[in-house]
PDB file of N, CA, C and O in Angstrom, chain B, residues numbered from 101:
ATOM      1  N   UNK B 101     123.342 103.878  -2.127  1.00  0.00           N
ATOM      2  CA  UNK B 101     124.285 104.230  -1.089  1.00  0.00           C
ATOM      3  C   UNK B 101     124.637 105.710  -1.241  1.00  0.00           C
ATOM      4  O   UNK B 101     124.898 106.124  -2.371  1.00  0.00           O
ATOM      5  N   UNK B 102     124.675 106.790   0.121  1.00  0.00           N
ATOM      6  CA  UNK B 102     124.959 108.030  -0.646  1.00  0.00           C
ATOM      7  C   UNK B 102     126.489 108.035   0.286  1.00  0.00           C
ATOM      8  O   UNK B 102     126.814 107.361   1.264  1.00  0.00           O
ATOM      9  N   UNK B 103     127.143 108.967  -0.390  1.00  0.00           N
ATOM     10  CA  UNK B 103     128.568 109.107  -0.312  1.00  0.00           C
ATOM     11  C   UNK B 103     128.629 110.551   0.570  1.00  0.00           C
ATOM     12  O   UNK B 103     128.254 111.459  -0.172  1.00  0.00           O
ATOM     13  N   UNK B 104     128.951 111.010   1.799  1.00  0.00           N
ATOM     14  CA  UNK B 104     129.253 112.711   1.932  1.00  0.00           C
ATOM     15  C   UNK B 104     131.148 112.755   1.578  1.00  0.00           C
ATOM     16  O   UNK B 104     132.021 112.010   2.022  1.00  0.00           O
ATOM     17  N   UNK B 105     131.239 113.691   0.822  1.00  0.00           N
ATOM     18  CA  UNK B 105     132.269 113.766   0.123  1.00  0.00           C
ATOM     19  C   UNK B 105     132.759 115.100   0.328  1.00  0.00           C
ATOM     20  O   UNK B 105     133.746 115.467  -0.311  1.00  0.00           O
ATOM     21  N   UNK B 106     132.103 115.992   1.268  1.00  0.00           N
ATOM     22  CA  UNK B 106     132.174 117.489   1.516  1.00  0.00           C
ATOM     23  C   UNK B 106     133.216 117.569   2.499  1.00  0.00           C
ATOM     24  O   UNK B 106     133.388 116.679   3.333  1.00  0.00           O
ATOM     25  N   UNK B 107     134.104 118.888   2.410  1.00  0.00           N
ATOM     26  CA  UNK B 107     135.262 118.829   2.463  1.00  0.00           C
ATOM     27  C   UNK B 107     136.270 118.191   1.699  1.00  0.00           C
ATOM     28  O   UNK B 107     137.372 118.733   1.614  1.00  0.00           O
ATOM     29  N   UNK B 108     136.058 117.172   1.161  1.00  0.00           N
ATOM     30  CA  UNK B 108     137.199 116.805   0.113  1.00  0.00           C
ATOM     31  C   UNK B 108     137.481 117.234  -1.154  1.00  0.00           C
ATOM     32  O   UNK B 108     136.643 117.951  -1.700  1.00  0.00           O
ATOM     33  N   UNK B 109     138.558 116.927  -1.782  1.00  0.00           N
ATOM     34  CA  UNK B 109     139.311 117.592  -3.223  1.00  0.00           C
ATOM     35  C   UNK B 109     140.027 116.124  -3.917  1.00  0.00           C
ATOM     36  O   UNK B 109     140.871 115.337  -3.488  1.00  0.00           O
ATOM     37  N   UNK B 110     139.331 116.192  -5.041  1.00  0.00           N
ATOM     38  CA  UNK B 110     139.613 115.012  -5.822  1.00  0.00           C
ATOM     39  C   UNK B 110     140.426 115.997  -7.154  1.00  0.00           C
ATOM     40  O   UNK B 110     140.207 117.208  -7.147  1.00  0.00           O
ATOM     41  N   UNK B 111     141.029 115.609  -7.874  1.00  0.00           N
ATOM     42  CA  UNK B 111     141.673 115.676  -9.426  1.00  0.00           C
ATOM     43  C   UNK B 111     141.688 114.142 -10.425  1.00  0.00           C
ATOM     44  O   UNK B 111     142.359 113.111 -10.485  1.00  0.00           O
ATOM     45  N   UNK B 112     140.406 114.802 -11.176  1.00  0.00           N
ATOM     46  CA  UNK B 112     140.113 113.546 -12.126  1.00  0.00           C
ATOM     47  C   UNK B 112     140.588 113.783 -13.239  1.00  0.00           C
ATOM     48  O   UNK B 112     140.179 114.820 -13.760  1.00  0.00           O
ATOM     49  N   UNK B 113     141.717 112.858 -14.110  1.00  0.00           N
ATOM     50  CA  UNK B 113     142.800 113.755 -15.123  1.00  0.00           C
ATOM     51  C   UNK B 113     141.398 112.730 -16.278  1.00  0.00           C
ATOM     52  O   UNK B 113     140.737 111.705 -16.109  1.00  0.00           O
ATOM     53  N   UNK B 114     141.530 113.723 -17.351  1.00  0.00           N
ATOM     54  CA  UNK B 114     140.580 113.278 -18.573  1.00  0.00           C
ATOM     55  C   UNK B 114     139.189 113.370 -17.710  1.00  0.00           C
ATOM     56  O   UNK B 114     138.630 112.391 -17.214  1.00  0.00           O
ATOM     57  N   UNK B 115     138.797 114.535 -17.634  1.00  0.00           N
ATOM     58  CA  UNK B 115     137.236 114.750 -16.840  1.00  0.00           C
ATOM     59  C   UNK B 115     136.978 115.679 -17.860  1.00  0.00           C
ATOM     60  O   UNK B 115     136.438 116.764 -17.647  1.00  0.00           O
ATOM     61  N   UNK B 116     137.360 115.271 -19.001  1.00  0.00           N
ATOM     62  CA  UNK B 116     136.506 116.551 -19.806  1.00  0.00           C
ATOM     63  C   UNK B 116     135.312 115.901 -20.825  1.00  0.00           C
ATOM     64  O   UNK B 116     134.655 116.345 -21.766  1.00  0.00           O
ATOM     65  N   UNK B 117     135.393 114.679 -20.154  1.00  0.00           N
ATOM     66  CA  UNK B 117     134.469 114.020 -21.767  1.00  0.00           C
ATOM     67  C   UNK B 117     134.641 111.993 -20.873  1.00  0.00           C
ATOM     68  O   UNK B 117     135.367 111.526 -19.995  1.00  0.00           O
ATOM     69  N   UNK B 118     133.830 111.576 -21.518  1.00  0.00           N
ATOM     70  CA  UNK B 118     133.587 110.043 -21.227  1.00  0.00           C
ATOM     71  C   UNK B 118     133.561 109.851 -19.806  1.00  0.00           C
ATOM     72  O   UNK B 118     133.330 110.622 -18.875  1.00  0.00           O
ATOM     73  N   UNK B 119     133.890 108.480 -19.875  1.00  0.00           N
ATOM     74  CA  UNK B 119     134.414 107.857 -18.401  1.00  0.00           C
ATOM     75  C   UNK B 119     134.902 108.821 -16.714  1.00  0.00           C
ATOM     76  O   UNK B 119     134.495 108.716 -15.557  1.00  0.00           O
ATOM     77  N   UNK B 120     135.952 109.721 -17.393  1.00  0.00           N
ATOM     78  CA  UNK B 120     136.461 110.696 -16.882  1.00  0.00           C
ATOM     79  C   UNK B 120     135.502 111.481 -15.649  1.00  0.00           C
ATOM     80  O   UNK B 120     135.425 111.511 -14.421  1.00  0.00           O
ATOM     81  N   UNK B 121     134.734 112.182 -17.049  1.00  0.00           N
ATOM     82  CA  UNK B 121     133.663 113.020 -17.059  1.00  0.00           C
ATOM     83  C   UNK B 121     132.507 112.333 -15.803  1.00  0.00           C
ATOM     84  O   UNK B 121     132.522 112.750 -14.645  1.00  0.00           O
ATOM     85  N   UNK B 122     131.754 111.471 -16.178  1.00  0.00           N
ATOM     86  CA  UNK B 122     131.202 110.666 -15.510  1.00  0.00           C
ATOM     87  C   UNK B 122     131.372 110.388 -13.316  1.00  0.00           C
ATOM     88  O   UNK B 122     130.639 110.513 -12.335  1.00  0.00           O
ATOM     89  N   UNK B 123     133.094 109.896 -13.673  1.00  0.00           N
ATOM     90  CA  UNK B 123     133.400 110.349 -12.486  1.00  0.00           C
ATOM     91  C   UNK B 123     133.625 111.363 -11.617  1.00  0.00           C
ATOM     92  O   UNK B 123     133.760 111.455 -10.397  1.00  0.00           O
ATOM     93  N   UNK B 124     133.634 112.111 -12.553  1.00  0.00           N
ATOM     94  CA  UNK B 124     133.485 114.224 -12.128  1.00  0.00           C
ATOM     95  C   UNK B 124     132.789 114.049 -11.508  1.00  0.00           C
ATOM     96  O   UNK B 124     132.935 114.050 -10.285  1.00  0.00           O
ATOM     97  N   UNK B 125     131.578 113.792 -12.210  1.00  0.00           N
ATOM     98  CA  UNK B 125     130.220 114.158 -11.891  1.00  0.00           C
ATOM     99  C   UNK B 125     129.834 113.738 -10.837  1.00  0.00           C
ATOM    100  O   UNK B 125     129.454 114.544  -9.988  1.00  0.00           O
ATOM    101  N   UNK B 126     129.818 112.334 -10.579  1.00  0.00           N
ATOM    102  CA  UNK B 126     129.829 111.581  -8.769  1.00  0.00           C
ATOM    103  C   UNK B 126     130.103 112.370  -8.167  1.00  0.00           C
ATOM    104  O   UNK B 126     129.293 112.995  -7.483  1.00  0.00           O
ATOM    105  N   UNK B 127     131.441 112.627  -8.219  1.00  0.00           N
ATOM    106  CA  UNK B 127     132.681 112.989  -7.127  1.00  0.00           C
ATOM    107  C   UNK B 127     132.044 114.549  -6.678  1.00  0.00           C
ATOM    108  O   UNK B 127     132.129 114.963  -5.522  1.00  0.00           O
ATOM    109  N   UNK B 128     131.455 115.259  -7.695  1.00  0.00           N
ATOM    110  CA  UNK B 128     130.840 116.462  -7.225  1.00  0.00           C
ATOM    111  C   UNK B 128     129.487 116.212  -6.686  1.00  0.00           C
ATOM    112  O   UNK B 128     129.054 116.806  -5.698  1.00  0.00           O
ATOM    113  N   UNK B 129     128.928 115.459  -7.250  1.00  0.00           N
ATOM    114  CA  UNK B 129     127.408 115.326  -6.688  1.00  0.00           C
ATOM    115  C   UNK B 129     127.225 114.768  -4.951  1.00  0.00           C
ATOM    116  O   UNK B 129     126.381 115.036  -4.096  1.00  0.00           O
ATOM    117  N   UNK B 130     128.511 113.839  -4.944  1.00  0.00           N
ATOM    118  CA  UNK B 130     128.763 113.883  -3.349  1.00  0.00           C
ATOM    119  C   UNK B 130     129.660 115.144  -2.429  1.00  0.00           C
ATOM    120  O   UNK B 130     130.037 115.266  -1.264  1.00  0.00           O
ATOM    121  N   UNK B 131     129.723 115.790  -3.425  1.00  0.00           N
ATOM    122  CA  UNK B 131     129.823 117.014  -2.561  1.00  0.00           C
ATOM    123  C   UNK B 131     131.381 117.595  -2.399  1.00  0.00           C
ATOM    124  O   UNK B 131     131.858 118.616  -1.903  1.00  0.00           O
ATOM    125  N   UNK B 132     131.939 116.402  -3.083  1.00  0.00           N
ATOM    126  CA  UNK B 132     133.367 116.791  -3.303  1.00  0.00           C
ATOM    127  C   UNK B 132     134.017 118.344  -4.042  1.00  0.00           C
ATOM    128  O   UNK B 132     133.292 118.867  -4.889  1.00  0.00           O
ATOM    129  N   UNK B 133     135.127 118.916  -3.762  1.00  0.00           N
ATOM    130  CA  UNK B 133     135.792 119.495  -4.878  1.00  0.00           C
ATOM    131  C   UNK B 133     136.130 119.410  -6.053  1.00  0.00           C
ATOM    132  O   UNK B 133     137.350 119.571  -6.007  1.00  0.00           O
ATOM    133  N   UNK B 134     135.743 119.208  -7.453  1.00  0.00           N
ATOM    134  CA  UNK B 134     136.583 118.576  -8.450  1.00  0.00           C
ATOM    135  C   UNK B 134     137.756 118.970  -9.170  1.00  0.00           C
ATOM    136  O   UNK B 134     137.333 119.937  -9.803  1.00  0.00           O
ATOM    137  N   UNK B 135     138.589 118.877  -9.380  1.00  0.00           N
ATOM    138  CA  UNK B 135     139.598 119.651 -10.078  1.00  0.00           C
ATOM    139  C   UNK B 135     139.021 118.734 -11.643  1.00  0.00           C
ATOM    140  O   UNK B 135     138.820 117.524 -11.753  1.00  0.00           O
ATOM    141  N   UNK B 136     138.898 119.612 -12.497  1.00  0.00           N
ATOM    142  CA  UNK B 136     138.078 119.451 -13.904  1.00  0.00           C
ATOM    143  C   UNK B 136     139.361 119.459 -15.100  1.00  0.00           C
ATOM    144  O   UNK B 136     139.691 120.571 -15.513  1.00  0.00           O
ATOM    145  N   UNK B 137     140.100 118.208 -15.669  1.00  0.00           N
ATOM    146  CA  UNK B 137     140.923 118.297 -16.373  1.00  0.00           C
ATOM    147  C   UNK B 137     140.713 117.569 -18.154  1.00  0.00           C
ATOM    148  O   UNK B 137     139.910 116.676 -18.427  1.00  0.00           O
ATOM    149  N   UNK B 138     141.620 118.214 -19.107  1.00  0.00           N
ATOM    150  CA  UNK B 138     141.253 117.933 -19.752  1.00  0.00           C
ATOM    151  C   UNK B 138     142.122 118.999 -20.893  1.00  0.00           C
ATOM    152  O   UNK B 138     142.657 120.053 -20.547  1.00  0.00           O
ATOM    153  N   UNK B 139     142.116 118.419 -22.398  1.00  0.00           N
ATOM    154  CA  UNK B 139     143.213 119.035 -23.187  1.00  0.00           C
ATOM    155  C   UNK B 139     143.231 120.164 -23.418  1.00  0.00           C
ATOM    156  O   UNK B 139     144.344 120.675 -23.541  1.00  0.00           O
ATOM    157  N   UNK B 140     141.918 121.095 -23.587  1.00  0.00           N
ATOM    158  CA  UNK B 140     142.039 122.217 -24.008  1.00  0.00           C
ATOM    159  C   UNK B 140     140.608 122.903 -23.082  1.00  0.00           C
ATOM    160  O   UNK B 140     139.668 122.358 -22.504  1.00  0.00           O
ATOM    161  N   UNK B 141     141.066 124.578 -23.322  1.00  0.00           N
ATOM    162  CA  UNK B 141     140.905 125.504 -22.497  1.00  0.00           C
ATOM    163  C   UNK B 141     138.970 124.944 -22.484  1.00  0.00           C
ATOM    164  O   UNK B 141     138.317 124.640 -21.486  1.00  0.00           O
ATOM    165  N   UNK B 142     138.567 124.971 -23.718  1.00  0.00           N
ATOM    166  CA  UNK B 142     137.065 124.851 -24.207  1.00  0.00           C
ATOM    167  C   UNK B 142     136.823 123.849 -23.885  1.00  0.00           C
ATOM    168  O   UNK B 142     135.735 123.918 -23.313  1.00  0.00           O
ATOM    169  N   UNK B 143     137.398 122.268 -23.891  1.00  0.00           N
ATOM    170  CA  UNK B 143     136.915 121.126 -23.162  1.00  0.00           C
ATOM    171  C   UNK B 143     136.728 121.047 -22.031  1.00  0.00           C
ATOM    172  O   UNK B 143     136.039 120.132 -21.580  1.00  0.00           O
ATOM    173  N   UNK B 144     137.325 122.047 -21.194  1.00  0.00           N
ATOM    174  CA  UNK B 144     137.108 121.906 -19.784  1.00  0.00           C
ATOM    175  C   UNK B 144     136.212 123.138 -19.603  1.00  0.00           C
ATOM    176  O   UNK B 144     135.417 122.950 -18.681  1.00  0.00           O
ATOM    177  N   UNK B 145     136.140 123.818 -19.933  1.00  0.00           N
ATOM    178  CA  UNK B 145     134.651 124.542 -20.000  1.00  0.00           C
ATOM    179  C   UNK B 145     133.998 123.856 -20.163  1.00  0.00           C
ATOM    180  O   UNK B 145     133.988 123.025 -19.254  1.00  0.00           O
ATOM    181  N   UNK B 146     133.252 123.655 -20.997  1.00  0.00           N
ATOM    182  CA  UNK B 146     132.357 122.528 -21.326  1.00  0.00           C
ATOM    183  C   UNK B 146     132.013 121.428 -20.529  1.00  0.00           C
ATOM    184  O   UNK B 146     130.817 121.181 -20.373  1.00  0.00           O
ATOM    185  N   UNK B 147     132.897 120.700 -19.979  1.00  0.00           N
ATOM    186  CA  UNK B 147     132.639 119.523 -19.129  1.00  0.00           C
ATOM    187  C   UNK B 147     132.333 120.532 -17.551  1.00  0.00           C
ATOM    188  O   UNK B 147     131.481 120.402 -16.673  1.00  0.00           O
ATOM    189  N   UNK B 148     133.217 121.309 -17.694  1.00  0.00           N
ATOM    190  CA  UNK B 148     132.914 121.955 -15.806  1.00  0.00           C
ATOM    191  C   UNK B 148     130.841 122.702 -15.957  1.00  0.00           C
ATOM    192  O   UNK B 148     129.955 122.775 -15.106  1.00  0.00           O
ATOM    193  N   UNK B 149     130.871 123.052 -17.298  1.00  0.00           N
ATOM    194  CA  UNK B 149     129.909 123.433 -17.222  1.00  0.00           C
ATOM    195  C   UNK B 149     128.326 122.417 -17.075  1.00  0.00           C
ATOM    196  O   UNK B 149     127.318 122.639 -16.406  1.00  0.00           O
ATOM    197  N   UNK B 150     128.587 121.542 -17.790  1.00  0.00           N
ATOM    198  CA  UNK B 150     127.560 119.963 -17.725  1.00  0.00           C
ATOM    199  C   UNK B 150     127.984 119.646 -15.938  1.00  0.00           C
ATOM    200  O   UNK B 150     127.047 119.690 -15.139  1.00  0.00           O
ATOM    201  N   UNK B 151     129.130 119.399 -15.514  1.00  0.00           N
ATOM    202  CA  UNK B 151     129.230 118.988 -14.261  1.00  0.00           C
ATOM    203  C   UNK B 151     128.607 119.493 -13.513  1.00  0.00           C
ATOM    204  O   UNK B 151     127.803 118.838 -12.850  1.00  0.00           O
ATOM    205  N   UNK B 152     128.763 120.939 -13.338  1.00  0.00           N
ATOM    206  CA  UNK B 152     127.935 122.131 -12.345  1.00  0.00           C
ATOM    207  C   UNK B 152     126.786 121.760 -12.290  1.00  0.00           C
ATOM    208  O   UNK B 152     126.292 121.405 -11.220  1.00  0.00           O
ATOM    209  N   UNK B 153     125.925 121.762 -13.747  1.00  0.00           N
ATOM    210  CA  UNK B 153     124.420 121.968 -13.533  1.00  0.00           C
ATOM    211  C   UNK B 153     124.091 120.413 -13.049  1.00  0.00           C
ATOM    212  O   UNK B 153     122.876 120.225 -13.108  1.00  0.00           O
ATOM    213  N   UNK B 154     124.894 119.122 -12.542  1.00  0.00           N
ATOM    214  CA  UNK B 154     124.729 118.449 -12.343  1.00  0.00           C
ATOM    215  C   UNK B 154     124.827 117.813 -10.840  1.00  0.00           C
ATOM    216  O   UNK B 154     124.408 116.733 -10.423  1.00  0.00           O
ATOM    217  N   UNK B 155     125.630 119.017 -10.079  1.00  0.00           N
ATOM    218  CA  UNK B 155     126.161 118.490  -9.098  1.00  0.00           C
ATOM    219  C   UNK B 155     125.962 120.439  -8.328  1.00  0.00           C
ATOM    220  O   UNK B 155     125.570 121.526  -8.753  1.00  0.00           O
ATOM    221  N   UNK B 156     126.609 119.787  -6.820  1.00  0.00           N
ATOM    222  CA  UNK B 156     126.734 121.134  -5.707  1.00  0.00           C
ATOM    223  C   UNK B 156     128.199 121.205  -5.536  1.00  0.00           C
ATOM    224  O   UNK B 156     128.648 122.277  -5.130  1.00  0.00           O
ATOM    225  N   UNK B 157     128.969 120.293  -5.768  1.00  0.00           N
ATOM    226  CA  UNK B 157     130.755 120.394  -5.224  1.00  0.00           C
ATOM    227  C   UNK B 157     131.030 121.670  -5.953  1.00  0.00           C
ATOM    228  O   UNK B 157     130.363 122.282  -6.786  1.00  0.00           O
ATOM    229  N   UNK B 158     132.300 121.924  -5.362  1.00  0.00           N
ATOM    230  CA  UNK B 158     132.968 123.332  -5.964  1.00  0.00           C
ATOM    231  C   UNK B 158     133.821 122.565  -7.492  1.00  0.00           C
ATOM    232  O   UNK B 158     133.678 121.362  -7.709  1.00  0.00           O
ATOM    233  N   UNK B 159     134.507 123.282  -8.247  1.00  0.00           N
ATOM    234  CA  UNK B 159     134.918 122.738  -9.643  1.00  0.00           C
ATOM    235  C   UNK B 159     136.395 123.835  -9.725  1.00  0.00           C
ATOM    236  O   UNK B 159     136.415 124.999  -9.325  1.00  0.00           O
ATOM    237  N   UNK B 160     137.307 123.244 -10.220  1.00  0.00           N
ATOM    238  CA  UNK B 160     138.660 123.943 -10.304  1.00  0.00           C
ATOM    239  C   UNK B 160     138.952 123.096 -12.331  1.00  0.00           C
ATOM    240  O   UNK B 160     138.982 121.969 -12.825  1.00  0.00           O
ATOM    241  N   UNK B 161     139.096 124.540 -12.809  1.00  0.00           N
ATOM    242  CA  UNK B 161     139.836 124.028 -14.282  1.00  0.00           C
ATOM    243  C   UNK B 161     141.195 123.776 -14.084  1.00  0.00           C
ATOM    244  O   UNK B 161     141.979 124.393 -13.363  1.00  0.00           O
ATOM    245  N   UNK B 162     141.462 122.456 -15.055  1.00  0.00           N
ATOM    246  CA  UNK B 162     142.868 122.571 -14.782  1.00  0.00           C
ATOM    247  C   UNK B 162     143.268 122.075 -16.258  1.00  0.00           C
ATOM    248  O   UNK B 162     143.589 120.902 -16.448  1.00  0.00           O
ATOM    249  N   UNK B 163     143.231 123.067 -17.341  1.00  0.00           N
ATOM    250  CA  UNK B 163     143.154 122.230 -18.522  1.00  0.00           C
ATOM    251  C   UNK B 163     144.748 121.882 -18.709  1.00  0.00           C
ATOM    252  O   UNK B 163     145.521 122.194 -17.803  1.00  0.00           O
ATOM    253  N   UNK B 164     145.122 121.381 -19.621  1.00  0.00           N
ATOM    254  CA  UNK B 164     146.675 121.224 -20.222  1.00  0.00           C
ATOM    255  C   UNK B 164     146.880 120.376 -21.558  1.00  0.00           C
ATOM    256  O   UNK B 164     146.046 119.764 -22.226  1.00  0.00           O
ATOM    257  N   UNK B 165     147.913 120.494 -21.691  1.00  0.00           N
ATOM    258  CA  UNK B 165     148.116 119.575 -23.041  1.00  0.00           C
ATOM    259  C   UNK B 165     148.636 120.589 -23.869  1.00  0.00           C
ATOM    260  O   UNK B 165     149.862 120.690 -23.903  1.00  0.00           O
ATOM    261  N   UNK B 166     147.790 121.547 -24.704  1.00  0.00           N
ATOM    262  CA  UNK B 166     147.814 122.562 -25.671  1.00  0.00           C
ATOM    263  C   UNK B 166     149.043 123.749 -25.361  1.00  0.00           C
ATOM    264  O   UNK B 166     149.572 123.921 -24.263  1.00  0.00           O
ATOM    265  N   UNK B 167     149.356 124.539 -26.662  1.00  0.00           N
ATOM    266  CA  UNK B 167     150.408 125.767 -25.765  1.00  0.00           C
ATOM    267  C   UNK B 167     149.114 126.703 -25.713  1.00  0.00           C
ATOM    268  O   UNK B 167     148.480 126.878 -26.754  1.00  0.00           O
ATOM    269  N   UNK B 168     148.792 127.184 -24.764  1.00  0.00           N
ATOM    270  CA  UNK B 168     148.094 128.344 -24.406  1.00  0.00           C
ATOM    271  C   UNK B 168     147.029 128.259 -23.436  1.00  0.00           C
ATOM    272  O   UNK B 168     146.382 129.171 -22.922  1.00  0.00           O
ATOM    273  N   UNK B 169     146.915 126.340 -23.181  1.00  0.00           N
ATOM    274  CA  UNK B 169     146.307 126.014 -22.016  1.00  0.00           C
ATOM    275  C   UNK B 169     147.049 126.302 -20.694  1.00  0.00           C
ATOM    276  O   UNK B 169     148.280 126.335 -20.683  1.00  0.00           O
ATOM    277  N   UNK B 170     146.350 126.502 -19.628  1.00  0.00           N
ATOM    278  CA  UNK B 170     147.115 126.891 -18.438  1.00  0.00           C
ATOM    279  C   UNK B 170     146.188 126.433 -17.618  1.00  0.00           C
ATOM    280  O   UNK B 170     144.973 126.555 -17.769  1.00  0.00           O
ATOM    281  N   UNK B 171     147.058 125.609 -16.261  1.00  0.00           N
ATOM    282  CA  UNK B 171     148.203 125.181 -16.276  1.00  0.00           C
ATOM    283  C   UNK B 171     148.474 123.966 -17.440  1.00  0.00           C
ATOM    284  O   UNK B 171     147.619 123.190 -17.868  1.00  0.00           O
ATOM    285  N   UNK B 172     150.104 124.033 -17.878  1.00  0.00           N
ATOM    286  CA  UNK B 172     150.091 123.166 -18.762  1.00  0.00           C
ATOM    287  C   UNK B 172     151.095 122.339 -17.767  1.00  0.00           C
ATOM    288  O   UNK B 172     151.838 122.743 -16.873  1.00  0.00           O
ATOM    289  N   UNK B 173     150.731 120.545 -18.450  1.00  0.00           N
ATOM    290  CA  UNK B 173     151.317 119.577 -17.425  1.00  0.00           C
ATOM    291  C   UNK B 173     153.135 119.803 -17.293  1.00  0.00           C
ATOM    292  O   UNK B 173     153.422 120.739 -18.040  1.00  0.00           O
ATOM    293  N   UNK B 174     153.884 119.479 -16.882  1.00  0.00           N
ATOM    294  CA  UNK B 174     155.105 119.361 -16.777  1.00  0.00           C
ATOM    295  C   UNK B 174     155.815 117.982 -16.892  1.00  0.00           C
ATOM    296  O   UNK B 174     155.045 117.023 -16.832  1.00  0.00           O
ATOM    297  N   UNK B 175     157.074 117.711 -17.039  1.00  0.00           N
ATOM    298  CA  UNK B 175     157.467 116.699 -17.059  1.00  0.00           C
ATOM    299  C   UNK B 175     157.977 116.594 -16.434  1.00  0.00           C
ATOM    300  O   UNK B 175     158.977 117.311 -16.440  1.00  0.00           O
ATOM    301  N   UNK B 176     157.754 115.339 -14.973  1.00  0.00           N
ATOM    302  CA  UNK B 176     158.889 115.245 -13.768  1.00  0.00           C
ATOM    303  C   UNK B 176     160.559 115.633 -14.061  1.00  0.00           C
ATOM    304  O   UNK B 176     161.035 115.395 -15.171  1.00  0.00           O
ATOM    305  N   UNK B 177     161.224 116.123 -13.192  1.00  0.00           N
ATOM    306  CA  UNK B 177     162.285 116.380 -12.762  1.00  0.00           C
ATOM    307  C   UNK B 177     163.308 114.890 -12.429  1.00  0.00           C
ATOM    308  O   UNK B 177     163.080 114.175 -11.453  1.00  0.00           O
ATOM    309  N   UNK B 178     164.523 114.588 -13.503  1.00  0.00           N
ATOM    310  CA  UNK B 178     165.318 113.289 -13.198  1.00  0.00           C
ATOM    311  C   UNK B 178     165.063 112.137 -14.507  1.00  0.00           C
ATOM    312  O   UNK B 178     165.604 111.032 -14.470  1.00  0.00           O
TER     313      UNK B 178
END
């Protein structure tokens, strides 16, 4: 079954490695946007970089977790 996924923007949180990762990879190979997340600055390198050579979607880092990752997550408000 093929999927057109172009024009869209997905955020797959833990896309830097396993399961995550995996679904990156779909989600770009149909042509999607991925937003590429994951704990640190180098894991999401790494995974955006395997994703790319795997897929045509566009790729957005969004690492967090770490102090010096950016963006780092926040904790809702309340």
């Amino acid at each position: 079954m093929r999927i057109d996924l172009s024009g869209k923007t997905a955020l797959v949180t833990g896309s830097a490695q396993g399961i995550g990762e995996a679904i990156a990879t779909g989600l770009a190979r149909a042509g999607a946007s991925v937003g590429v997340n994951g704990r640190s600055d180098h894991s999401v390198a790494a995974a955006m970089a395997r994703i790319e050579s795997a897929a045509a979607g566009g790729l957005v880092a969004a690492p967090g977790g770490s102090p010096g990752g950016s963006p780092r997550r926040r904790r809702a408000a309340g």
